[in-house]
PDB file of N, CA, C and O in Angstrom, chain B, residues numbered from 101:
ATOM      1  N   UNK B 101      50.504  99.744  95.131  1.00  0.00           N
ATOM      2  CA  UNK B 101      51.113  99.997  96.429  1.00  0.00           C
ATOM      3  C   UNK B 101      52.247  98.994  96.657  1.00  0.00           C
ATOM      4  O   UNK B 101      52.180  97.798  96.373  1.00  0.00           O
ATOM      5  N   UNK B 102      53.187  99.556  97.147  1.00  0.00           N
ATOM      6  CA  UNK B 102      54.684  98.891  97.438  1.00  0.00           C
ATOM      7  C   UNK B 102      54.255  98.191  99.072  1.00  0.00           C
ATOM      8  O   UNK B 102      53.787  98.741 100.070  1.00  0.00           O
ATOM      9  N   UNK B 103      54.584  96.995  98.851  1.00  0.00           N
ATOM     10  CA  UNK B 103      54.658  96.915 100.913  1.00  0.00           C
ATOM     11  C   UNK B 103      56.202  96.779 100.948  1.00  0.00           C
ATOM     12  O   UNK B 103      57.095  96.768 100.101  1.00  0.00           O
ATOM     13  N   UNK B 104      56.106  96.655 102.660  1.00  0.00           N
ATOM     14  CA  UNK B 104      58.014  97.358 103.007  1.00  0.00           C
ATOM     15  C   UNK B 104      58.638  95.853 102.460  1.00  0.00           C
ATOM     16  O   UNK B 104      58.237  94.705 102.655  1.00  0.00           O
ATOM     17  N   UNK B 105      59.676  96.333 101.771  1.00  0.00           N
ATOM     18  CA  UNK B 105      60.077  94.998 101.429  1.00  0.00           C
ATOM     19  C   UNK B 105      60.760  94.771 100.115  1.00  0.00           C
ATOM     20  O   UNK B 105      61.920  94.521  99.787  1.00  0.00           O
ATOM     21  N   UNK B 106      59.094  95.028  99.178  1.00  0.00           N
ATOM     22  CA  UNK B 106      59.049  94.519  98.308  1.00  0.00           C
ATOM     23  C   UNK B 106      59.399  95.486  97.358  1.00  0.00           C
ATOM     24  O   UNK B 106      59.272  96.656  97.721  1.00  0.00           O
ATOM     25  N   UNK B 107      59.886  95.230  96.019  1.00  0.00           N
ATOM     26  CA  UNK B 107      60.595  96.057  95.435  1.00  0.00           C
ATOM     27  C   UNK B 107      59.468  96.343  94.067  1.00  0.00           C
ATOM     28  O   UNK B 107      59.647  97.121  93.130  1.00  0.00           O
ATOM     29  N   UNK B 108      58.316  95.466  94.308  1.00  0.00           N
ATOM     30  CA  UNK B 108      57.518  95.826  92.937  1.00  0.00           C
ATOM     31  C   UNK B 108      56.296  96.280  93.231  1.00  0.00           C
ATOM     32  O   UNK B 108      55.988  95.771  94.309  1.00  0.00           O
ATOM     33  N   UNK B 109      55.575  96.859  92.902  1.00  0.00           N
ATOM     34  CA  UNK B 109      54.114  96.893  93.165  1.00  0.00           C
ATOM     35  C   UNK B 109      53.657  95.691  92.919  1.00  0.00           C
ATOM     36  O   UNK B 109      54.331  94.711  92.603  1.00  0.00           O
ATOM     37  N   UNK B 110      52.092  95.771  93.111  1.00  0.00           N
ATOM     38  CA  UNK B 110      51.403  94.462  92.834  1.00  0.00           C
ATOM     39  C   UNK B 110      50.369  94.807  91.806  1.00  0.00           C
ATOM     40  O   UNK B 110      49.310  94.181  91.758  1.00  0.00           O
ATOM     41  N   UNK B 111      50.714  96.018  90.785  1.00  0.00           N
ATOM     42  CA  UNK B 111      50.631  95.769  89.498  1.00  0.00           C
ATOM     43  C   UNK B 111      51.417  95.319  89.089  1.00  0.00           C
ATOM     44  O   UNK B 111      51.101  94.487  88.238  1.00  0.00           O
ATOM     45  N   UNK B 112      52.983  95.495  89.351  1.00  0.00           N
ATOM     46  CA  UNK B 112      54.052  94.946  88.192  1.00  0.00           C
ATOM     47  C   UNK B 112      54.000  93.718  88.745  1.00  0.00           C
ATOM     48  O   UNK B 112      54.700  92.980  88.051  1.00  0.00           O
ATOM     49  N   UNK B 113      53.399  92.975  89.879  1.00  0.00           N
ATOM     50  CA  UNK B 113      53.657  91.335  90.153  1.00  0.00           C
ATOM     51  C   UNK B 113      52.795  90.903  89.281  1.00  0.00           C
ATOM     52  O   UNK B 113      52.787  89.699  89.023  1.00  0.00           O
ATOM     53  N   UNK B 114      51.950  91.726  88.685  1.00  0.00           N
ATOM     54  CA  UNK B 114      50.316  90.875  88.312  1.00  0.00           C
ATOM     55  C   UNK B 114      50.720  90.952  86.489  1.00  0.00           C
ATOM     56  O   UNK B 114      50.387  90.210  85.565  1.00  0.00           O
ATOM     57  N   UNK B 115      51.663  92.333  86.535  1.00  0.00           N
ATOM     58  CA  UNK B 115      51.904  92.395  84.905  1.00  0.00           C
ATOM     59  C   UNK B 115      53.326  91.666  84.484  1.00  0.00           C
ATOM     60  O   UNK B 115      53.668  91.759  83.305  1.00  0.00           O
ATOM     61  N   UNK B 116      54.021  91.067  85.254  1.00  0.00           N
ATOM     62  CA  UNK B 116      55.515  89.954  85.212  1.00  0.00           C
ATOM     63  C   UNK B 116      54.579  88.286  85.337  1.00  0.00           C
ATOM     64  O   UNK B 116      55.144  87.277  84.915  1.00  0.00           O
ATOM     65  N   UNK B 117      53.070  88.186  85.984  1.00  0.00           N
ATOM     66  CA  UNK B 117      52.725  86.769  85.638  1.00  0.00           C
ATOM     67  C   UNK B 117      52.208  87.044  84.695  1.00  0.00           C
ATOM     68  O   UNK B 117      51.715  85.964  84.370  1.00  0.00           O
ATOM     69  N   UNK B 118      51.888  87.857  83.835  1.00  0.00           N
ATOM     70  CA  UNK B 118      51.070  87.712  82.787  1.00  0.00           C
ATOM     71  C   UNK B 118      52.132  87.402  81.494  1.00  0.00           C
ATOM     72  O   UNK B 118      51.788  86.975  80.392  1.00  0.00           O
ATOM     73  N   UNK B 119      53.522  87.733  81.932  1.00  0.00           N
ATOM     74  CA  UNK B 119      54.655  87.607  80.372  1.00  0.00           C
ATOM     75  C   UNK B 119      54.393  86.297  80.382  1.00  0.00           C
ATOM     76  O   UNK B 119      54.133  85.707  81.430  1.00  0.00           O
ATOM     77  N   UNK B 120      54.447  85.544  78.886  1.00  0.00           N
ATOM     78  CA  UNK B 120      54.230  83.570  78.494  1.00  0.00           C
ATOM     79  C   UNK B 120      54.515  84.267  76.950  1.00  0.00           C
ATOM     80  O   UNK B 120      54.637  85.370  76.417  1.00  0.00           O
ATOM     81  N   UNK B 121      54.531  82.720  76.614  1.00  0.00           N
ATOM     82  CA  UNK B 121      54.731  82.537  75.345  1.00  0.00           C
ATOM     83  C   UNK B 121      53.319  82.873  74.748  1.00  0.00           C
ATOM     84  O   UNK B 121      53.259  82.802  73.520  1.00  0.00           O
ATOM     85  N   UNK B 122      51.834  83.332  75.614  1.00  0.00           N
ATOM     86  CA  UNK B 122      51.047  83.167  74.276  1.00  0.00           C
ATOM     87  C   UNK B 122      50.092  84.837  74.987  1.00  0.00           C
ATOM     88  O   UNK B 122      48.906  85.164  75.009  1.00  0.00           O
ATOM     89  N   UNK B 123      51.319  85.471  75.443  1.00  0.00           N
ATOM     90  CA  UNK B 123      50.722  87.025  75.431  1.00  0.00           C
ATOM     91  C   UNK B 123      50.372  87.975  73.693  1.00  0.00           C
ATOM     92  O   UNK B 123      51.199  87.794  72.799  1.00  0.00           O
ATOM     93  N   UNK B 124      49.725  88.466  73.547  1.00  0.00           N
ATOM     94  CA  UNK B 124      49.507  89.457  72.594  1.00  0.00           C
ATOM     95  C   UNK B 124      50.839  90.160  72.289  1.00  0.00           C
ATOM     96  O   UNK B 124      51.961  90.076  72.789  1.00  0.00           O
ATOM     97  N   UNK B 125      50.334  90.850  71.334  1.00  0.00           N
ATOM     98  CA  UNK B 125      52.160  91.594  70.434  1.00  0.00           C
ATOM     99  C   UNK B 125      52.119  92.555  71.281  1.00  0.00           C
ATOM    100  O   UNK B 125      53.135  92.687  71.964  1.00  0.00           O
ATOM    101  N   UNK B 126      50.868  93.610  71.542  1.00  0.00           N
ATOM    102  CA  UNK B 126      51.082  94.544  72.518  1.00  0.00           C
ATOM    103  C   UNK B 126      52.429  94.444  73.723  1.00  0.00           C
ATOM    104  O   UNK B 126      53.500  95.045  73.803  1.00  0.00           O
ATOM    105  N   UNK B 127      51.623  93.134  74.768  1.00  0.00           N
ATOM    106  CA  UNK B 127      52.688  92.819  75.995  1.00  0.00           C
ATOM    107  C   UNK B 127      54.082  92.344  75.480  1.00  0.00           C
ATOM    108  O   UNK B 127      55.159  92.531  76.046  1.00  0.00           O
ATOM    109  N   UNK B 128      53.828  91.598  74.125  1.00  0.00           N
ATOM    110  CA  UNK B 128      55.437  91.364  73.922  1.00  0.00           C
ATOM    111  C   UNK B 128      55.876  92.269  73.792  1.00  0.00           C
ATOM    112  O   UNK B 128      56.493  92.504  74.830  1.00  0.00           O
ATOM    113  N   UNK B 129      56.022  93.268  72.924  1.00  0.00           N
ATOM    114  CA  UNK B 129      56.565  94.544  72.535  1.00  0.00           C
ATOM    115  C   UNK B 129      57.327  95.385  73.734  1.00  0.00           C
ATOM    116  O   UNK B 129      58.437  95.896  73.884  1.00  0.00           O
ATOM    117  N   UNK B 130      56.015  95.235  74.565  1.00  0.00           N
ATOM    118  CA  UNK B 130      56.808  96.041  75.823  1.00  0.00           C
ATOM    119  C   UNK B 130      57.056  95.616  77.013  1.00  0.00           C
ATOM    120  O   UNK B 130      57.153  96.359  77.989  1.00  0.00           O
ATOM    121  N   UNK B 131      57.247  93.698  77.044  1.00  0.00           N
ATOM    122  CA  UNK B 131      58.127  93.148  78.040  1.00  0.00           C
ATOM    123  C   UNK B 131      59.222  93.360  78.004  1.00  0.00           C
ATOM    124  O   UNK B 131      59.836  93.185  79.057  1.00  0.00           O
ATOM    125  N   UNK B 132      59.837  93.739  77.028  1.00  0.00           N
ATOM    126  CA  UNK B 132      61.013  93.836  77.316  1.00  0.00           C
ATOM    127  C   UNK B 132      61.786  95.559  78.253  1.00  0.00           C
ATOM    128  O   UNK B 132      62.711  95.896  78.992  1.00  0.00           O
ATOM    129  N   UNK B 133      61.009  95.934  77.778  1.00  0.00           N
ATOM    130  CA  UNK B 133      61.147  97.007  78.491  1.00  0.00           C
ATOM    131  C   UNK B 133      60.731  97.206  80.168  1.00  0.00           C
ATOM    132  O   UNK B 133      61.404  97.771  81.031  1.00  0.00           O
ATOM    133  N   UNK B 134      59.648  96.669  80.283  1.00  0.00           N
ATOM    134  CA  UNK B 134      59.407  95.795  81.818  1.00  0.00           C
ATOM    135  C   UNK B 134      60.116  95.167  82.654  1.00  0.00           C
ATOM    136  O   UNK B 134      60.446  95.465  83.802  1.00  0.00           O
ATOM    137  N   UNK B 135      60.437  93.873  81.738  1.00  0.00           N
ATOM    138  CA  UNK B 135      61.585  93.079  81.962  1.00  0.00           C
ATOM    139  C   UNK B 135      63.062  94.150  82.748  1.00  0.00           C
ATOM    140  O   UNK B 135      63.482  94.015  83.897  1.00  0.00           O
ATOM    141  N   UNK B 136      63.457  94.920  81.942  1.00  0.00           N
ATOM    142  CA  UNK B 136      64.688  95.918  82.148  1.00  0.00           C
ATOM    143  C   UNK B 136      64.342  96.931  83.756  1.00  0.00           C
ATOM    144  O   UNK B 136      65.019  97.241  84.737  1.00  0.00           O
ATOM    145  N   UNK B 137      63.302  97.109  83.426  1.00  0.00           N
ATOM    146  CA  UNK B 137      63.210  98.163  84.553  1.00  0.00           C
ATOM    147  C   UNK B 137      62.629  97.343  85.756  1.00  0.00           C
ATOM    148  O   UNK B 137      62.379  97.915  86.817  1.00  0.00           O
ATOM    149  N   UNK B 138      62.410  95.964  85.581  1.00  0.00           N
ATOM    150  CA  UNK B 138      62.430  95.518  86.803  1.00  0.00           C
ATOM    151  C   UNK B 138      63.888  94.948  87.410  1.00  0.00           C
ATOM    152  O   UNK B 138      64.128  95.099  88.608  1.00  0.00           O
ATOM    153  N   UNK B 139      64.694  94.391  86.662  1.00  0.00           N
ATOM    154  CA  UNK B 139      66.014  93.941  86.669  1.00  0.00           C
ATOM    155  C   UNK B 139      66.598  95.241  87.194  1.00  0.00           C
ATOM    156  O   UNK B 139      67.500  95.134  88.024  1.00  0.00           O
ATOM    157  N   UNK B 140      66.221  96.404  86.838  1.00  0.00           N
ATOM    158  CA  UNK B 140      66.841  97.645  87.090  1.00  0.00           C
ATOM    159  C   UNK B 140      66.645  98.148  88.628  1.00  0.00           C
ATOM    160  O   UNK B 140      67.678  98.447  89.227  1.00  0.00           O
ATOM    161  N   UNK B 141      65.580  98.249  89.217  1.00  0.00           N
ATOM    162  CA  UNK B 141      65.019  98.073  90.474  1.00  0.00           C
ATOM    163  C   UNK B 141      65.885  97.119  91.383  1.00  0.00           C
ATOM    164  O   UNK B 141      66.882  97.166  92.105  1.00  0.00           O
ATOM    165  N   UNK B 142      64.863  96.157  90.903  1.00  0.00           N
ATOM    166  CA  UNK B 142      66.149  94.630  91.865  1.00  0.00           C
ATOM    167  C   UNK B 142      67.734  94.971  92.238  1.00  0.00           C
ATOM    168  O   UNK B 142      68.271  95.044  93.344  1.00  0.00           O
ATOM    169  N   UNK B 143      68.278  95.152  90.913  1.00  0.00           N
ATOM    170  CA  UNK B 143      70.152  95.558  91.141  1.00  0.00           C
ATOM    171  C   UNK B 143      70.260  96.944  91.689  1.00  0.00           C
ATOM    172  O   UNK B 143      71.184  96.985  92.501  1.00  0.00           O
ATOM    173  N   UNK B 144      69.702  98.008  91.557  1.00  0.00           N
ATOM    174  CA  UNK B 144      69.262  99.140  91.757  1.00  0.00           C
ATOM    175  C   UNK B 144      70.508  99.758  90.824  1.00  0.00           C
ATOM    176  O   UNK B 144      71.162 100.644  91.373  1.00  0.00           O
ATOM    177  N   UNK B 145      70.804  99.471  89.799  1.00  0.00           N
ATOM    178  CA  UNK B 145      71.731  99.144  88.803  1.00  0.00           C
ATOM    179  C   UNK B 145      70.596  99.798  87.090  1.00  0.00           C
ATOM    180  O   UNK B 145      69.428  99.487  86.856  1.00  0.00           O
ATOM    181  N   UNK B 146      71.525 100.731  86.213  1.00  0.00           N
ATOM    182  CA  UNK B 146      70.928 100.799  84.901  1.00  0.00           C
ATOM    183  C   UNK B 146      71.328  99.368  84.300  1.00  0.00           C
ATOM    184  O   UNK B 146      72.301  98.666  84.577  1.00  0.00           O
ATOM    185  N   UNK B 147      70.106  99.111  83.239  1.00  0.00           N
ATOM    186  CA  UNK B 147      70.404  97.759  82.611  1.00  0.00           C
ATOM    187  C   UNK B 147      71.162  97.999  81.005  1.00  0.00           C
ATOM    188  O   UNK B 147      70.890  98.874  80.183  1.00  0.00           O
ATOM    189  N   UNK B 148      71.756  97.361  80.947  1.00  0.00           N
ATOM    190  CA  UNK B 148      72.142  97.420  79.503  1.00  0.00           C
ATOM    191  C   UNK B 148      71.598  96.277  78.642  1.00  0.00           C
ATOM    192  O   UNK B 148      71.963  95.184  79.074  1.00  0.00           O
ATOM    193  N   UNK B 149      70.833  96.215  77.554  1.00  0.00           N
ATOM    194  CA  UNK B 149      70.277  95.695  76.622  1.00  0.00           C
ATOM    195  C   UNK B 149      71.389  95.610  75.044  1.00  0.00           C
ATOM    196  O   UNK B 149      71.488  96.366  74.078  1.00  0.00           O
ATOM    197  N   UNK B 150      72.012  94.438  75.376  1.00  0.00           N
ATOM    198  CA  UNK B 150      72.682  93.944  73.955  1.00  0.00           C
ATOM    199  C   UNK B 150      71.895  93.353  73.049  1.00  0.00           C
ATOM    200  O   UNK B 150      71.256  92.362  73.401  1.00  0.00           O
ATOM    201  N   UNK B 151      71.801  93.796  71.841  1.00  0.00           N
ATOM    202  CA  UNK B 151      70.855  93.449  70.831  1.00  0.00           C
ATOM    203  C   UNK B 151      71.692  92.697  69.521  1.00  0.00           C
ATOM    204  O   UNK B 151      72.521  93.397  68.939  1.00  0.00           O
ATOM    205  N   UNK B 152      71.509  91.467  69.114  1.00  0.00           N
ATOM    206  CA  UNK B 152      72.204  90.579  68.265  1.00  0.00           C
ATOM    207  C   UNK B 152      70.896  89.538  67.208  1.00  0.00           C
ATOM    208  O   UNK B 152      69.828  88.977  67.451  1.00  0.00           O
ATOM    209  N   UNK B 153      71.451  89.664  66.446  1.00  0.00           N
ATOM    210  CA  UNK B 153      70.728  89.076  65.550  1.00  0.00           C
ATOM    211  C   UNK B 153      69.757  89.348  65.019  1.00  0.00           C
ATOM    212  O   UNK B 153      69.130  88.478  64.415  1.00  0.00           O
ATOM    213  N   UNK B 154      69.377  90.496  65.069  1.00  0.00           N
ATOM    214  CA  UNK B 154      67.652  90.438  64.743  1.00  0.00           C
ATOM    215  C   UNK B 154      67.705  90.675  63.358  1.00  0.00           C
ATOM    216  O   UNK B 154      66.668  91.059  62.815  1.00  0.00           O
ATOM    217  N   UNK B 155      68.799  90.505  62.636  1.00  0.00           N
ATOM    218  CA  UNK B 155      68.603  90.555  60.870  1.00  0.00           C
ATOM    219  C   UNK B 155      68.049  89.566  60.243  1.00  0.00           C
ATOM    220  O   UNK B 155      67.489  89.642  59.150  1.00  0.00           O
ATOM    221  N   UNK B 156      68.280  87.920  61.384  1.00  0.00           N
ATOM    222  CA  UNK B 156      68.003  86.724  60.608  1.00  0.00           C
ATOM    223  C   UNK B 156      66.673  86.767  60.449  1.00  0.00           C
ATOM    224  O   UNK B 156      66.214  86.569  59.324  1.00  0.00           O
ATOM    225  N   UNK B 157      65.793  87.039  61.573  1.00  0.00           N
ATOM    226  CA  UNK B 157      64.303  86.897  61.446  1.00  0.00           C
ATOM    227  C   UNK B 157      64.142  87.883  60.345  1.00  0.00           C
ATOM    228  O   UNK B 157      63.730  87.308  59.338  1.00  0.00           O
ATOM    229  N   UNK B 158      64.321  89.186  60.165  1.00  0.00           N
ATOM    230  CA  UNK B 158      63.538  89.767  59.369  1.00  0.00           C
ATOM    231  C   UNK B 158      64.324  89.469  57.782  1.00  0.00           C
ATOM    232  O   UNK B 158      63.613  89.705  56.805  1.00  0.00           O
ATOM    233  N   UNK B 159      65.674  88.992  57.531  1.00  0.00           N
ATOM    234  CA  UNK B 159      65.688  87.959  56.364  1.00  0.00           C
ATOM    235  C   UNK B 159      64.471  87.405  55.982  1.00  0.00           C
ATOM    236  O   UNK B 159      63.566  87.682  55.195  1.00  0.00           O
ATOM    237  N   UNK B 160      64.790  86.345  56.964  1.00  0.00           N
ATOM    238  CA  UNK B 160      63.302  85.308  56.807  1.00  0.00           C
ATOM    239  C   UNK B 160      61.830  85.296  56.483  1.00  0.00           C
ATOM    240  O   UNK B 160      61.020  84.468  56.067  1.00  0.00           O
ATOM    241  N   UNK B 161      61.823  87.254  57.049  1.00  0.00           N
ATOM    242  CA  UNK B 161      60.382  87.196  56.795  1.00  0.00           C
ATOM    243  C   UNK B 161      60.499  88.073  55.811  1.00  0.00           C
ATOM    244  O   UNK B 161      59.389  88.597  55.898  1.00  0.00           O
ATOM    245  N   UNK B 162      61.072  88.662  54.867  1.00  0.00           N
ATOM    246  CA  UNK B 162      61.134  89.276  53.547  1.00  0.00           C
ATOM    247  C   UNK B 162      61.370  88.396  52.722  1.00  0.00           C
ATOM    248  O   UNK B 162      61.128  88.748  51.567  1.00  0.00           O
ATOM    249  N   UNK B 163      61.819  87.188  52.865  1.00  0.00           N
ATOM    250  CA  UNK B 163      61.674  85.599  51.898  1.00  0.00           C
ATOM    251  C   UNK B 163      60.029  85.181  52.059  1.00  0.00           C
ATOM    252  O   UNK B 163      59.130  84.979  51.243  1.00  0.00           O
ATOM    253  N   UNK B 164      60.092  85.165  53.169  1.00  0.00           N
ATOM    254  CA  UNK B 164      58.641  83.969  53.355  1.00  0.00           C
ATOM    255  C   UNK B 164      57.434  85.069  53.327  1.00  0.00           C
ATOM    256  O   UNK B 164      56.256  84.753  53.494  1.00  0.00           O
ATOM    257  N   UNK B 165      57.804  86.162  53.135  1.00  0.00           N
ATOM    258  CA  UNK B 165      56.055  87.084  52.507  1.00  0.00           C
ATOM    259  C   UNK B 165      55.436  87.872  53.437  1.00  0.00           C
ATOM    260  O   UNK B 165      54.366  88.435  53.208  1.00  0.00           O
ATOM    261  N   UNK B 166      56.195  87.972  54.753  1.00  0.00           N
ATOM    262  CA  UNK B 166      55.281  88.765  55.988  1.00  0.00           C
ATOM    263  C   UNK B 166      56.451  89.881  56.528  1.00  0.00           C
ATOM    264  O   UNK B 166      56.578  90.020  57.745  1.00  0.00           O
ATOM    265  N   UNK B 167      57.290  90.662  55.610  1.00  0.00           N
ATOM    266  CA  UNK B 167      58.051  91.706  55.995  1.00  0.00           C
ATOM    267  C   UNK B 167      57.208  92.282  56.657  1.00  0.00           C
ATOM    268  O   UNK B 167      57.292  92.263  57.885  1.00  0.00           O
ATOM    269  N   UNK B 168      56.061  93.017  55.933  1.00  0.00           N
ATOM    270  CA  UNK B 168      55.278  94.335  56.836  1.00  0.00           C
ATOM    271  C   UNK B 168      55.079  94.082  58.248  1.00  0.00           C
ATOM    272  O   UNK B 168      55.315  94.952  59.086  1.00  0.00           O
ATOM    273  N   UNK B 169      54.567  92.693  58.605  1.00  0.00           N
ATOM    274  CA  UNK B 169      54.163  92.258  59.735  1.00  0.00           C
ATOM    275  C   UNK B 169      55.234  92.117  60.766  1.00  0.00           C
ATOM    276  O   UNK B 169      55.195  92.602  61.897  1.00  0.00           O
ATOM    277  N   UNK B 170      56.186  91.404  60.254  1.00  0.00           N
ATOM    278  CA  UNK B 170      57.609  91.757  60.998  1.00  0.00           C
ATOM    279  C   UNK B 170      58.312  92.936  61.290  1.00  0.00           C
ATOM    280  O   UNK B 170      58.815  92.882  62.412  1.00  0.00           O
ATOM    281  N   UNK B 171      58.492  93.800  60.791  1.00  0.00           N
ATOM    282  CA  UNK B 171      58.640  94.906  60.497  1.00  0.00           C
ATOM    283  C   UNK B 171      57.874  95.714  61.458  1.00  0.00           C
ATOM    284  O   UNK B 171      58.395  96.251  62.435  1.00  0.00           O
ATOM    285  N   UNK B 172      56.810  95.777  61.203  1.00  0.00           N
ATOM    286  CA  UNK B 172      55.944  96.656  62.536  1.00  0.00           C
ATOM    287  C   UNK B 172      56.072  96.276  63.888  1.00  0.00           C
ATOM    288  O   UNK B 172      56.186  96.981  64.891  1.00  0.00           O
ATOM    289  N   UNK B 173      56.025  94.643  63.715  1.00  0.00           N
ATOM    290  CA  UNK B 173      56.478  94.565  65.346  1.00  0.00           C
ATOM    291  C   UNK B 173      58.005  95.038  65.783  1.00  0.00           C
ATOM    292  O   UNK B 173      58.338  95.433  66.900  1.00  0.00           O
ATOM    293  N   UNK B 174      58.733  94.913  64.768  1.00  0.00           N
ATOM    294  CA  UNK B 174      60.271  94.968  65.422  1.00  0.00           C
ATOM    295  C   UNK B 174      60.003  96.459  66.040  1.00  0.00           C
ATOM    296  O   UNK B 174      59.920  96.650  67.253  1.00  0.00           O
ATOM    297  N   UNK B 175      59.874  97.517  65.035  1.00  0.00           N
ATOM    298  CA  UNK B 175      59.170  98.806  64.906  1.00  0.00           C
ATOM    299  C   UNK B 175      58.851  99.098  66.469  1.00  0.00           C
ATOM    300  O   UNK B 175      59.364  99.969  67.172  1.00  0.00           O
ATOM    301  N   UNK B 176      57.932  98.200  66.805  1.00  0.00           N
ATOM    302  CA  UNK B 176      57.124  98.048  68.356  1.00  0.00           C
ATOM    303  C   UNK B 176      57.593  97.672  69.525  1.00  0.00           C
ATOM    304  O   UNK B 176      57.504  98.255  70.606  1.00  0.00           O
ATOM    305  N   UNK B 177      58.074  96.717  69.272  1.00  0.00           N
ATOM    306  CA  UNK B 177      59.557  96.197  70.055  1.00  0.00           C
ATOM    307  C   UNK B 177      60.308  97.414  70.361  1.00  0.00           C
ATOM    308  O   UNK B 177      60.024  97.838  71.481  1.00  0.00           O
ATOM    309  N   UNK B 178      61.313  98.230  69.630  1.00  0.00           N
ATOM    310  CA  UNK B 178      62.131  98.959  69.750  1.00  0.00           C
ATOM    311  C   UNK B 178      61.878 100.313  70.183  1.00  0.00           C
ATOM    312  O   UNK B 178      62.669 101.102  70.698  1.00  0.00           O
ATOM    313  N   UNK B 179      60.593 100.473  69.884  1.00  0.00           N
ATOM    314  CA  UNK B 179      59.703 101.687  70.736  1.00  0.00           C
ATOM    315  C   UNK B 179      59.532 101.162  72.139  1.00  0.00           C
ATOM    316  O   UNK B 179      60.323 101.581  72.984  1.00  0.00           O
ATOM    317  N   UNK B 180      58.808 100.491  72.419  1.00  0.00           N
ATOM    318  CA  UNK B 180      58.602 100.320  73.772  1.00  0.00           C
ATOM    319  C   UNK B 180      59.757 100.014  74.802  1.00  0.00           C
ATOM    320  O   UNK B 180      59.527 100.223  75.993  1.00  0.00           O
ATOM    321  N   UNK B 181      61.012  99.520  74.400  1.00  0.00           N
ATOM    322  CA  UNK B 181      61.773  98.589  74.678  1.00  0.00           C
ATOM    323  C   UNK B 181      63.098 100.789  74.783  1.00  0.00           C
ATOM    324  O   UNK B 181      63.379 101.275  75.879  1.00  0.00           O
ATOM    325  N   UNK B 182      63.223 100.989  74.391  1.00  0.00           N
ATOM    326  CA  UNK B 182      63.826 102.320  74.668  1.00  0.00           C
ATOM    327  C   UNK B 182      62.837 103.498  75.122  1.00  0.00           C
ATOM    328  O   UNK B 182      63.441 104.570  75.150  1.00  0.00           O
ATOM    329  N   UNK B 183      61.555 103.596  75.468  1.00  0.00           N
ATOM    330  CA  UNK B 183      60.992 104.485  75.959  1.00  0.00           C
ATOM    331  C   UNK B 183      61.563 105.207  77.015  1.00  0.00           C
ATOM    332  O   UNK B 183      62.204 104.384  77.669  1.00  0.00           O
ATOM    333  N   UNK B 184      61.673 106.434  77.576  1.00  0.00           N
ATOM    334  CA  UNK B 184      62.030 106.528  78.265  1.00  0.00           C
ATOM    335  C   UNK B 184      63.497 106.705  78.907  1.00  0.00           C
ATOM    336  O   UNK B 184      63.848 107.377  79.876  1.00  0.00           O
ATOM    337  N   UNK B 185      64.137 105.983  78.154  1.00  0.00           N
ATOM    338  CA  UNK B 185      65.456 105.695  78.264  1.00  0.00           C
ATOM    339  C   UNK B 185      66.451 106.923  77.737  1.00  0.00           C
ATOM    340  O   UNK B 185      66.416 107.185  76.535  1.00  0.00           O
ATOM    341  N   UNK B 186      67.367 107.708  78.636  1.00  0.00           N
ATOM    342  CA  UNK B 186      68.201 108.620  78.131  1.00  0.00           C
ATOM    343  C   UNK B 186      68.908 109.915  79.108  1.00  0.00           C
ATOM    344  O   UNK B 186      69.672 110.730  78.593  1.00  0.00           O
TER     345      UNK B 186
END
């Protein structure tokens, strides 16, 4: 439920304290997409998402032995993170 005012529910207040550095891959995956559509709300504005760099990490992890694992999350990331979107 929205009260007058407020621009989020008080699921999305309860699911924006839960983003940290030591959430599960699940919530990472699809903070970012959270992240956007709350920024999106607030400005009442579409968000645009510039995406840079993400070759170095998965370099790194096709050297150091955990492509698959990287790989699925990016995979996860980029699903959740465009859902919806179009």
């Amino acid at each position: 439920m929205v009260e007058d005012g407020d621009i989020l529910s008080c699921q999305a207040k309860e699911y924006f304290d839960r983003i940290s550095k030591n959430m599960d891959e699940a919530d990472t995956a699809f903070a970012l997409h959270m992240l956007s559509e709350f920024l999106s709300r607030y400005h009442n504005k579409k968000v645009i998402i510039l995406l840079d760099e993400y070759d170095t990490p998965m370099q790194e992890a096709s050297v150091n032995g955990f492509w698959d694992l990287m790989a699925g999350f990016i995979r996860q990331l980029f699903n959740a993170t465009w859902q919806g979107v179009g």
